[in-house]
N, C-alpha and C positions, 0 to 999 in steps of 0.2 A: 548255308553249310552247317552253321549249327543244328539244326534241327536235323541233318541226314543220320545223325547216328553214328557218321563213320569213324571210327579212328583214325583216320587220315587228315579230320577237318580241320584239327588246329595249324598240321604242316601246309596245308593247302592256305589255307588264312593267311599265312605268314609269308608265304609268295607271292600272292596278290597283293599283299601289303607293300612288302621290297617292290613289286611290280611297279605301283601307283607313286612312291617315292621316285623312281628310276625316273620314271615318263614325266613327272614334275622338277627332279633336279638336272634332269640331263637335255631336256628338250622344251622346256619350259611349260606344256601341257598343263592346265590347271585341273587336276585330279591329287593334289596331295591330301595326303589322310588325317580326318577329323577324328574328336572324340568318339563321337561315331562308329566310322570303319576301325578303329581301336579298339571300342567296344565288344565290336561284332566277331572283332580277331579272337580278343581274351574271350569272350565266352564261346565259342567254336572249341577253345582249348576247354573252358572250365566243363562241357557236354561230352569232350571226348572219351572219357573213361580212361586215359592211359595213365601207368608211373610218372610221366611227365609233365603232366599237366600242370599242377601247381606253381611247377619251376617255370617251365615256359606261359604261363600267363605272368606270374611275377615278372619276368623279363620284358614281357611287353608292358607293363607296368612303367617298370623302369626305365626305358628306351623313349616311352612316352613321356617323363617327369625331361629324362633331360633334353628333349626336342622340345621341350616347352620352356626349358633353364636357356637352352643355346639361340634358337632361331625362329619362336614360335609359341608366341605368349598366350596365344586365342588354343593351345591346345592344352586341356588340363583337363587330369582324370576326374569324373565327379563317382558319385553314391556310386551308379550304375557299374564306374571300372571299377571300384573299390568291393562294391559286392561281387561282382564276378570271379574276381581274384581269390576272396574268400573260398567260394564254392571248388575255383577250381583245385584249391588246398584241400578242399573237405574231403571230396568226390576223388582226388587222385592215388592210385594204388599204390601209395609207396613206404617209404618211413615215415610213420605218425611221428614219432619222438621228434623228428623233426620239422613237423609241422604244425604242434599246436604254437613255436615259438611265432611263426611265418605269416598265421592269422592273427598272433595278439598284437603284432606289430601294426598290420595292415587295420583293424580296430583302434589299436591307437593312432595310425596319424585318420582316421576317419574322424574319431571321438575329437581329437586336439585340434582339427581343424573347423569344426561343429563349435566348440568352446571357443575360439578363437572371433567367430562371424564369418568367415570365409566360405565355407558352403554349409546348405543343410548335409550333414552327413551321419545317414544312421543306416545301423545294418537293416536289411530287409529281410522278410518273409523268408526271401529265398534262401537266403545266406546263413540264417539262424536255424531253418531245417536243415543243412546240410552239415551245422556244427551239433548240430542236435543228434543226428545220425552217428558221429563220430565216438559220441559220449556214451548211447544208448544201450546200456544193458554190460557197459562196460567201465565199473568204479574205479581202474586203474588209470586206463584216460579220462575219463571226468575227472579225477585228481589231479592230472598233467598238463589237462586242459583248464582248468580252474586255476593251477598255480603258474603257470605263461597269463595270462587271465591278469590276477592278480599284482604281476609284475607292474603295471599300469593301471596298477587298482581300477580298472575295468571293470568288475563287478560290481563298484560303486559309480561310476559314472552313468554305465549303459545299463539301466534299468531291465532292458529285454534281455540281458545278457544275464542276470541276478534270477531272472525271472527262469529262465532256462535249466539253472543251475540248482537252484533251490530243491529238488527233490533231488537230486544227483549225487549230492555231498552229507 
């Protein structure tokens, strides 16, 4: 689904998801959804291109943390949900003002769980063009986005992210 393009792919995701719960809590079927199919969801939304993207992958973010808090300790977002997430903030048409705060969040619990030993968690390739893209040719949000950034002194932690930044400002 990711890869079709559609606009459609992230709602479509997110019913085969509910689907795959339904068939595993209601009939005991073993097809309940891994980091994996989690994955595959948020990033259908992070490709989609719509206004909504960012919110509804954060959602599924979030839906994932607490099916992992409540009933399902083996399911836990790694780098991959965390940069997807990212992207699909970058990438989505909507209020930036409100989304450089959305990515420094999602950066910090990446970075503080990195610091912690808990997983390797560093932004990727992908995720850094896509905050790259944001900032490009545009000092007003590279300042917006540097001082969300900043709030978790993030600039000083994530080296790629200083590194990014450094002609911008």
């Amino acid at each position: 689904l990711a890869k079709s393009n559609r606009t459609d792919a992230g709602e479509r995701a997110n019913k085969i998801l509910l689907q795959m719960q339904s068939l595993h809590n209601e009939y005991g079927i073993d097809c309940k959804p891994d980091t994996i199919v989690f994955n595959a969801a948020i990033n259908c939304w992070a490709k989609s291109n719509v206004p909504e993207a960012g919110h509804e992958a954060g959602q599924l973010l979030h839906d994932m943390k607490q099916l992992a808090y409540i009933q399902e300790p083996n399911l836990q977002p790694d780098s991959v949900t965390f940069n997807a997430v990212i992207h699909a903030h970058a990438t989505a048409k909507n209020n930036r003002d409100a989304t450089y705060p959305k990515i420094a969040d999602i950066l910090d619990e990446m970075t503080t769980m990195a610091e912690n030993g808990q997983k390797v968690m560093r932004p990727s390739k992908w995720a850094l063009s896509a905050v790259k893209k944001i900032i490009q040719g545009d000092k007003n949000a590279a300042q917006q986005m540097a001082a969300a950034l900043q709030k978790f002194r993030l600039l000083e932690r994530v080296p790629e992210l200083a590194q990014l930044f450094k002609r911008k400002l």
